[in-house]
N, C-alpha and C positions, 0 to 999 in steps of 0.2 A: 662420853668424852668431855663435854661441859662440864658435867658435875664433878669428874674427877679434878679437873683442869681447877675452877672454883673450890674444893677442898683442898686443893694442895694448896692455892694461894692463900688461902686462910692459914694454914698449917704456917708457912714460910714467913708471914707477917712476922710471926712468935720470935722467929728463928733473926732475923734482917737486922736489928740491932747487935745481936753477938758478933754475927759478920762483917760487919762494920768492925766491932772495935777490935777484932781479929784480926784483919786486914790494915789497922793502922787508921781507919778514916774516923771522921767524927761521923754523929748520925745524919743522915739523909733526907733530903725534902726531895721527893716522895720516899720513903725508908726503902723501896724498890730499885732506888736508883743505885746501878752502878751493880747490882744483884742480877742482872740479866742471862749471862752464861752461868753460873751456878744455878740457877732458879730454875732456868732451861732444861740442865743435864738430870735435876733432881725430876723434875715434871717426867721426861724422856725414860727415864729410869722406872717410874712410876706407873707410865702409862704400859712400858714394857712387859710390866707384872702380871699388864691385866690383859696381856695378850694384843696388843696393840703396836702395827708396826710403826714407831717413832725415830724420829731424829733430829737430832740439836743442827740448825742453820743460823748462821752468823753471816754480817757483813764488818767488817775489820779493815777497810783501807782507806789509811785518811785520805781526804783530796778524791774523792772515787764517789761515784752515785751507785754506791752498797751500805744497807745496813736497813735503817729506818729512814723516810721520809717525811719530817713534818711539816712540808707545804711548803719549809723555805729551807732547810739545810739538811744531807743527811747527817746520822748518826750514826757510831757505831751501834750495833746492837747485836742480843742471839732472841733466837724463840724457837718455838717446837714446829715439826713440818709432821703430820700425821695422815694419812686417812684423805688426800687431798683439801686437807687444811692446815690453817695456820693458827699456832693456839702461841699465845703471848702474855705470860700471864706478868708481864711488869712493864705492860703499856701505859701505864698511867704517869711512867715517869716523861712521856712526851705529851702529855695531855688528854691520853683516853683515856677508856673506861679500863681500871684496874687487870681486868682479863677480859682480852680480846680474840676473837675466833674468825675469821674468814678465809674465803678460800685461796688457795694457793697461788693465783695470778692476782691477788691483788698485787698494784703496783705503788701500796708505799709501804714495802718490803720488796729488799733483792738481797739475795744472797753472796758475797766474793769474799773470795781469800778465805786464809786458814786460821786458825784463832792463832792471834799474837804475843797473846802471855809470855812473859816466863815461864823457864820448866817449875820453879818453885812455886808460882801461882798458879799452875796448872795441877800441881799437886796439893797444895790447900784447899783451890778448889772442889778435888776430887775427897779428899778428906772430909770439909764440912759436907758434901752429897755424903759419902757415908755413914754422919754419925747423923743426917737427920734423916737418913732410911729406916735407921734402928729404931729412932725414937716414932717416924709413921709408923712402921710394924706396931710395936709395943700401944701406939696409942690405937691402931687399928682391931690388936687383937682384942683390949677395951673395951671397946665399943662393939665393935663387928660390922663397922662400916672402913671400907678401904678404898 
């Protein structure tokens, strides 16, 4: 699960500046930021393949102690719930390490609410997960690492 988790955010680096100017945004310090629920459901998606029961947790309400905790404010955020872990692969936009993995009761991670998007960002969303599935397939078949 680490290694795939680590591949994929190598894959997504490639990918964070298109969706940026996609989305309308300039680029990003860390280019992770703001990538969190696409980044999520693309991991989730991935991890599914390989037979892995995943799922995309978000904390979404402002004013609320859900999302990310970094010591002094939450955040909104999403990340992967797998396996009685926590796999985060765009924690570094709060100051960890790039991808993060611990267990499921850590508590600066809580889960609430529903994702808040738009239906139209929830379908771009869903759009850029598909066309960078294609191109992990294609780079996987490549290689022969997935």
């Amino acid at each position: 699960m680490s290694g795939i988790a680590h591949r994929v955010r190598a894959y997504l680096e490639q990918l964070w500046p298109q969706w940026h100017a996609v989305s309308g945004r300039a680029l990003q310090t860390p280019l992770s930021r703001g990538t969190c629920q696409t980044s999520s459901l693309f991991l989730q998606k991935v991890l599914a393949s390989h037979g892995w029961d995943a799922s995309v947790a978000c904390g979404n309400i402002p004013d609320c102690d859900v999302g990310f905790f970094d010591g002094h404010l939450w955040h909104g955020h999403a990340w992967v719930c797998c396996d009685g872990f926590i796999i985060d692969i765009t924690a570094d936009q709060f100051g960890q390490p790039p991808v993060r993995i611990c267990t499921i009761s850590e508590k600066t991670y809580r889960a609430g609410g529903t994702d808040t998007a738009y239906p139209s960002a929830i379908s771009s969303r869903e759009s850029k997960v598909q066309t960078a599935l294609k191109g992990w397939h294609a780079q996987s078949d490549r290689t022969g690492v997935t």
